[in-house]
C-alpha positions as CSV (number, residue, x, y, z in Angstrom):
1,X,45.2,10.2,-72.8
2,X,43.6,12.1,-70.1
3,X,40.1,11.0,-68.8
4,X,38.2,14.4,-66.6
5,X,35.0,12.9,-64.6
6,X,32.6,15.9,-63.2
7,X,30.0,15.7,-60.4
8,X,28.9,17.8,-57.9
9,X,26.2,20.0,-60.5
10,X,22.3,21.0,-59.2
11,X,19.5,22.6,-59.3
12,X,20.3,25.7,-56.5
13,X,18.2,29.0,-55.9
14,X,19.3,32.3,-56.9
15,X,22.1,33.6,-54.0
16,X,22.7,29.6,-53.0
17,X,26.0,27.7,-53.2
18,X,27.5,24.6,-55.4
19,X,30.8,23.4,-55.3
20,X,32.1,21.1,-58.7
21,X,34.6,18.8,-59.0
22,X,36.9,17.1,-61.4
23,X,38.7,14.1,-60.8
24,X,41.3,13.3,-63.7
25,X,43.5,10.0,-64.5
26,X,45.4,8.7,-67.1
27,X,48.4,11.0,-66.9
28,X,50.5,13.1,-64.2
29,X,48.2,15.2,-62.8
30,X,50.1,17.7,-60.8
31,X,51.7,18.3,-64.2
32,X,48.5,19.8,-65.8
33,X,47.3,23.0,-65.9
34,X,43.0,22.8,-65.4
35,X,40.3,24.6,-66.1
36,X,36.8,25.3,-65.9
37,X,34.5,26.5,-69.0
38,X,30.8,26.9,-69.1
39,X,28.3,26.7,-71.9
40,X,24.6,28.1,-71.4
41,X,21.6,27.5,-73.9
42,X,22.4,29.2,-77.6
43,X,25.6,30.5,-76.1
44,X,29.3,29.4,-77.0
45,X,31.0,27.7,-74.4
46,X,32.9,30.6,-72.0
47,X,35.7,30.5,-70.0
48,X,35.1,30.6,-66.0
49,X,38.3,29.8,-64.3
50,X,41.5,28.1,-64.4
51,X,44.5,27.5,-62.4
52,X,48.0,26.7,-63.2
53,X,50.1,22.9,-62.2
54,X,51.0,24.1,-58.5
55,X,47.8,26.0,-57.4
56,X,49.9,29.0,-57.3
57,X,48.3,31.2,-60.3
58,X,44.8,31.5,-60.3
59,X,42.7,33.4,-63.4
60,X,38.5,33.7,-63.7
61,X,36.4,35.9,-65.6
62,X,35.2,38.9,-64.6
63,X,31.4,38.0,-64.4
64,X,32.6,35.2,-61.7
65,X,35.3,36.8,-60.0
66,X,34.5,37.3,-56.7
67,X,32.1,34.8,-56.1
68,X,34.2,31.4,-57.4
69,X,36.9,29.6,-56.3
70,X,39.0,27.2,-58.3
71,X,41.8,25.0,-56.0
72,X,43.0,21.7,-56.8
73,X,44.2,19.1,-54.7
74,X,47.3,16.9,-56.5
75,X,46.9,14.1,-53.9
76,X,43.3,13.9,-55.1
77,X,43.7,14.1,-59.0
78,X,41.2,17.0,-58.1
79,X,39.6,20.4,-59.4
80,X,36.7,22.0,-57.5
81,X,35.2,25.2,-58.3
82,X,33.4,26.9,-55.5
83,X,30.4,28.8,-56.6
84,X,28.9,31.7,-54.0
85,X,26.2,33.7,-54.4
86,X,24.9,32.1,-57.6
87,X,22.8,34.0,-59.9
88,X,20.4,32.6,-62.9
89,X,23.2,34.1,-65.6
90,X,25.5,31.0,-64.1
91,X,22.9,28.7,-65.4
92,X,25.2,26.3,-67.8
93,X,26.7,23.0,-68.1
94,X,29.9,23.4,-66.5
95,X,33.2,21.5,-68.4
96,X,36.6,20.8,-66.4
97,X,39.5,21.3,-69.0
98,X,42.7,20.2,-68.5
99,X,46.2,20.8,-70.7
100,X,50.2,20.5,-70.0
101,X,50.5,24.1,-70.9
102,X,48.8,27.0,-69.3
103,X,44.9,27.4,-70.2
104,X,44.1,30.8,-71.5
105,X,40.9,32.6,-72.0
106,X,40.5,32.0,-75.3
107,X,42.5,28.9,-74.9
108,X,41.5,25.7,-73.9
109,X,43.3,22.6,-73.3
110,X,42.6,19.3,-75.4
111,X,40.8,17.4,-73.0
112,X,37.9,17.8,-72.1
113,X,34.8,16.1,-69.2
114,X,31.6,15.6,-70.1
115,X,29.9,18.3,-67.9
116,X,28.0,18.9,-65.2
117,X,24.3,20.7,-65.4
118,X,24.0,23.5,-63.0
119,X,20.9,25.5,-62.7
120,X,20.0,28.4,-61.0
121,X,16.6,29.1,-60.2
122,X,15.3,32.9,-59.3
């Protein structure tokens, strides 16, 4: 079993900066692919970013790319996802995902976190 704790969530004005994290345990970390997903208010939940076991393959969606950054740290058990130049749209609570194979858009891992709240203000 794989246990994903999030912090790092806000309240933030429109153009400001966050920066999540995810800190897993239970299992080999560096072996896992991870993710992030996002579900606003009366939306489904939507992917955002992910990156694959060694950091080396990076994916996001294209209403984020530019402005996030997903690394991990294996020496950490870590995720973090860099947010720039927020906007209101990113207003969600923000899910770390986690799998042993590679976490597509339209497919997430089994484990999940609990979320984080992040909301951006205009």
């Amino acid at each position: 079993q794989v246990q994903l704790v999030e912090s790092g969530g806000g309240l933030v004005q429109a153009g400001g900066s966050l920066r999540l994290s995810c800190v897993a345990s239970g299992r080999t970390f560096s072996s896992y692919a991870m993710g992030w997903f996002r579900q606003a208010p009366g939306k489904e939940r939507e992917f955002v970013a992910s990156i694959s076991w060694s950091g080396g393959t990076t994916d996001y969606a294209d209403s984020v790319k530019g402005r996030f950054t997903i690394s991990r740290d294996n020496a950490k058990s870590a995720v973090y996802l860099q947010m720039n130049s927020l906007k209101p749209e990113d207003t969600a609570v923000y899910y770390c995902n986690t799998d042993v194979l590679p976490i597509g858009r339209l497919r997430p891992g089994p484990y999940w976190g609990q979320g984080t709240q992040v909301t951006v203000s205009s």
